[in-house]
N, C-alpha and C positions, 0 to 999 in steps of 0.2 A: 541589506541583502534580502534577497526574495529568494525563499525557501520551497520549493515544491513536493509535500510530503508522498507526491501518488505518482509514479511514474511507471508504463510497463515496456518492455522491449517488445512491441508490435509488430515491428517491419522491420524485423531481425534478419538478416539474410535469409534465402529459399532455402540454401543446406540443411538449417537445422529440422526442418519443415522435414526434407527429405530422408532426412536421418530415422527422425519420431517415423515415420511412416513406414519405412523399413523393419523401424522395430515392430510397430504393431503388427505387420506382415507376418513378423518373426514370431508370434503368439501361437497361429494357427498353421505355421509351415516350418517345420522342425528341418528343413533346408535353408533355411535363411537366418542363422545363427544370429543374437545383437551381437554387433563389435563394438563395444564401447570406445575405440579408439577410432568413428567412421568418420565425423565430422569433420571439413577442411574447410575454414572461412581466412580470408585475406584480411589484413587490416583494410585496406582499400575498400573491400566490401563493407566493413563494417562504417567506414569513414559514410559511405556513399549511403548507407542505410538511415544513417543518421541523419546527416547534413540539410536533407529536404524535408526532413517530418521535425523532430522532436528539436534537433537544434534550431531551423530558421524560426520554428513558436515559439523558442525561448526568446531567441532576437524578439521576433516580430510585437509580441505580447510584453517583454521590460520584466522575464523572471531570469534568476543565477543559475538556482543549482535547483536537480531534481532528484531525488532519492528514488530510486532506477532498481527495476527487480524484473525477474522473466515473466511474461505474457502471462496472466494469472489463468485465461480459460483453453490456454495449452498446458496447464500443469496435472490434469485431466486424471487426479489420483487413482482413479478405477479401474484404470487401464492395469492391463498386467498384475504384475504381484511388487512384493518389495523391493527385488533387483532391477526390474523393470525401471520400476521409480526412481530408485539411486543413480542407474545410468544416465536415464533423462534429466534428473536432475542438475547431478554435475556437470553435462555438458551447458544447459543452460547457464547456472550460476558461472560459471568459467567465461560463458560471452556477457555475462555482465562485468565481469573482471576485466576482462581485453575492454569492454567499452569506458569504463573511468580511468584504465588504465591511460586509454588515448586522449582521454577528455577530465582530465582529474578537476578542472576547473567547472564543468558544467555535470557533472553527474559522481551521486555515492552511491555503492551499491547495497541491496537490499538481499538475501538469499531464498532462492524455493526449497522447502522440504521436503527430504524422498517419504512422505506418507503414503501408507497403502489402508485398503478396509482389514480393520484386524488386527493390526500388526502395531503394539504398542508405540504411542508416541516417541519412546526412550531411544527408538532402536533411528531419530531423525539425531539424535545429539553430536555425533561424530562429525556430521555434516554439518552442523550450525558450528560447531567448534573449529573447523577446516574455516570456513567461510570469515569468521569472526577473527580468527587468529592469524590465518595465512593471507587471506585474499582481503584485508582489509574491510570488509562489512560492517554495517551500521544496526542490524537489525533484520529480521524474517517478515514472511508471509504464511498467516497459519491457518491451512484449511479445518475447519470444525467440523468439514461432512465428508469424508475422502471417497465417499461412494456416491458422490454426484447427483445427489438429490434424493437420494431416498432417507439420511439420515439415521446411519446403523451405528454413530459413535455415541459414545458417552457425552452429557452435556461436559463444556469445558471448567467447569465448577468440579467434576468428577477426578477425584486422585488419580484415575487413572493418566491424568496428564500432568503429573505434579512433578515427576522423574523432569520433562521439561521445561518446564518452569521453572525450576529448580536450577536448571542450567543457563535459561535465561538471565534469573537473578543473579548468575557469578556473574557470565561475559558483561551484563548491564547491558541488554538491547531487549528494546521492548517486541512486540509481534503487531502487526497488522493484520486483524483478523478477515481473510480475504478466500471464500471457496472458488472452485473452479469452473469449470463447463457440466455445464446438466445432462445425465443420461434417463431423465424422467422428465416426457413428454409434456407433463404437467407444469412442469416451472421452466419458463424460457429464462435459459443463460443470464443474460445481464438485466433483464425487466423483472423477473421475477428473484430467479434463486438467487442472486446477489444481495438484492432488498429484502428477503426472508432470511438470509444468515446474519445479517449486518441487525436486523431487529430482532432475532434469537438471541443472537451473542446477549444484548443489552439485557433481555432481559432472563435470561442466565445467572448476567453477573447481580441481579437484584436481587433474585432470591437465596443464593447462597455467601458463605463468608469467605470467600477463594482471598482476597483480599486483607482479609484478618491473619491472614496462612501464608501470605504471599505481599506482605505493603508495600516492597518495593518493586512488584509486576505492573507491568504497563502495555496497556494494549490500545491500538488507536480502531474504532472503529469506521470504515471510510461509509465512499456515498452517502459522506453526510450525517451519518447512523441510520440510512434506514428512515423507516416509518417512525423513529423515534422523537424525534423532534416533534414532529405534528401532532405527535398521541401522549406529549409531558403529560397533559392532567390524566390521561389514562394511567400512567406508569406513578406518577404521583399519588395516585389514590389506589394502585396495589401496594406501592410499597407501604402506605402506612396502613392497610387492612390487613397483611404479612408480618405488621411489627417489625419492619426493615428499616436504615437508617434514611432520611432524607435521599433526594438524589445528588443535590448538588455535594452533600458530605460525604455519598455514594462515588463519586465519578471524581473526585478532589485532585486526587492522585496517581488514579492509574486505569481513566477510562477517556477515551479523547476521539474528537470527531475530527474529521477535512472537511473540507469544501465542493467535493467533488458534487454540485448540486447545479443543473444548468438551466436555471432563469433567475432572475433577479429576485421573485417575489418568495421562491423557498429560503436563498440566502438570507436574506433580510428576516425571515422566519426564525434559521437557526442560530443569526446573532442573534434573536430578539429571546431564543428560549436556552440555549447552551449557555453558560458562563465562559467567556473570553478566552481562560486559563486555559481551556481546555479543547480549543478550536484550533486546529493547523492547518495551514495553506494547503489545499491539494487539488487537481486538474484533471489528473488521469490522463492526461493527452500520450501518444493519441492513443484511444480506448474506445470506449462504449458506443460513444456518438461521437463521429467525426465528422457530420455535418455542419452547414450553416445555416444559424437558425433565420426564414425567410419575416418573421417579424422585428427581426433587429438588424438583419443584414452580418450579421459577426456568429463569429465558430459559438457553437453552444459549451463547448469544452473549454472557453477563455473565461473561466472564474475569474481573473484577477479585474477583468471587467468589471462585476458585478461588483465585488468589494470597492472598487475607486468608485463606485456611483453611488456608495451607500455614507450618505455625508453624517449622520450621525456616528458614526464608527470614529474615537477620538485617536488621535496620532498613539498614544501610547496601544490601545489595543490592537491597532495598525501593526506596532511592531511586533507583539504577541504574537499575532497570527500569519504574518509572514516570515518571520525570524525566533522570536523568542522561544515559543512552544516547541518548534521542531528539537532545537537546540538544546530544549529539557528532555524531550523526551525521548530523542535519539543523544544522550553525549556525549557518542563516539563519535559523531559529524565532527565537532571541532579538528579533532587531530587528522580525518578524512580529507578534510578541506583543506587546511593546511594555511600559512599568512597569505598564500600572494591573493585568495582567491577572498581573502578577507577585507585585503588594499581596495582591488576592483569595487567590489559591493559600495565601500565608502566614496569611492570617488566615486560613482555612479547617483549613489543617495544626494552628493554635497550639490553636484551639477545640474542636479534635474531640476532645477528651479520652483518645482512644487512643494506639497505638502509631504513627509518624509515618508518613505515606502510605495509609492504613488511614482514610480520611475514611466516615464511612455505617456501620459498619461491618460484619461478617458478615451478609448478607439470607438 
């Protein structure tokens, strides 16, 4: 089975589009009340939303299942205050529920949380708890900077986030540390602030003991980690000038990359610097760039590409990174996924006449 750890609801129906829009309207026009109960999507809609984007790239590309969460730079924590966020939250997380609900074999859902600036992490626990218990969830999306680029939270080493983590470590689902859309002209959306939180986060967690306080927290960092990978001996030679522990003894347990990296020669990078254990399949499609790249002829967003072309990579780390690591590090997916979609994956692997996890192969 091919595992896709990054997945967002992009081309979500317009409604919800039109809902968020109303609300924000509803900020500065004390006529236009939010109704949290405004949103009206058909399954149809959603079937049709899906079918042409995120499903036919599963066909077309040879992945299963995608661990599926709402549009990360629609989650836009700045906006409004805490009710605001709650609103919008739940209506999103709910259409990720309606969508594995309809699709229980190709998507598990992930939850956004209602974060606002200010307003302790403690007060998202309700809402992960709903998600995790009721709606079936695998796991969150956690923004470190809820003010959009200016960066008024506490690093995530800081107790002040410990109330949730703390609840993390009951339900057992780890966080993908993922900020939202920029309201600081200075960091473009997905080029910059996304690559500057994903390289915060890491090096966050180097400097403090969050981990000693928390060993069974687990957080995946995406896009790759960031600047992180290209700057190891950077980050190697802080930690031992800091009297920190190694990295790889650092990241052992509960610091973890995707893939979401689109050419060949950064992948082949962050096998060569990441340890295996701690690398999981991830695509983002559709996301950031939804082009085709014109030097290869193929989507830049088809990671599974770049790993079938990287012949060094041996079958077992193969399975790791497409299956194994999600499966540690989310281990609510098993019971999400259920047998039938466990069968599929196998018959799938027995037939493809290749090398195992390599289903499609080279496009």
């Amino acid at each position: 089975m091919i595992i896709d750890c990054h997945g967002h609801y992009t081309t979500a129906p317009k409604a919800l589009q039109v809902y968020r829009d109303a609300q924000i309207a509803g900020l500065t026009d004390p006529t236009r009340l939010d109704n949290p109960d405004a949103v009206v999507i058909s399954d149809d809609e959603i079937r049709e939303s899906l079918e042409r984007a995120q499903l036919r790239f599963q066909r077309e590309r040879g992945t299963d299942v995608t661990i599926f969460s709402p549009r990360a730079s629609a989650m836009a924590h700045h906006i409004g205050d805490a009710m605001t966020s709650l609103h919008w939250t739940r209506h999103c997380n709910d259409l990720i529920h309606r969508v594995c609900s309809l699709y229980p074999d190709n998507f598990v859902g992930v939850c956004q949380l209602p974060q606002s600036p200010g307003v302790p992490p403690a007060n998202c626990i309700d809402e992960l708890e709903r998600c995790v218990n009721e709606l079936g969830f695998i796991g969150c999306n956690l923004n470190p900077d809820p003010s959009g680029g200016h960066w008024t939270a506490p690093p995530l080493t800081d107790r002040y986030w410990y109330p949730l983590f703390e609840k993390m470590v009951d339900l057992d689902v780890p966080a993908m540390v993922h900020v939202s859309s920029s309201c600081n002209p200075s960091f473009h959306a997905t080029g910059a602030h996304y690559i500057n939180a994903d390289t915060t986060a890491f090096m966050q967690f180097l400097t403090a003991d969050l981990f000693v306080d928390f060993p069974a927290l687990r957080f995946i960092i995406p896009h790759g980690g960031g600047a992180v990978p290209y700057h190891w001996g950077r980050y190697r030679g802080l930690a031992q000038d800091l009297n920190r522990p190694p990295l790889d003894e650092l990241i052992r347990d509960n610091v973890f990359f995707d893939t979401c990296v689109y050419h060949l020669p950064g992948i082949k990078l962050l096998l060569e610097i990441v340890p295996s254990d701690n690398i999981l399949f991830g695509s983002e499609m559709v996301g950031a760039v939804r082009g085709v790249d014109p030097q290869t002829g193929h989507y830049f967003d088809d990671t599974k590409r770049y790993l079938d072309q990287v012949a060094s990579l041996t079958d077992q780390d193969r399975r790791k990174i497409f299956e194994g690591n999600a499966r540690k590090v989310y281990p609510r997916i098993g019971k999400a996924l259920g047998a039938g979609i466990a069968s599929r994956g196998a018959a799938r692997s027995s037939q493809s006449g290749g090398p195992p996890y390599r289903a499609g192969g080279v496009r």
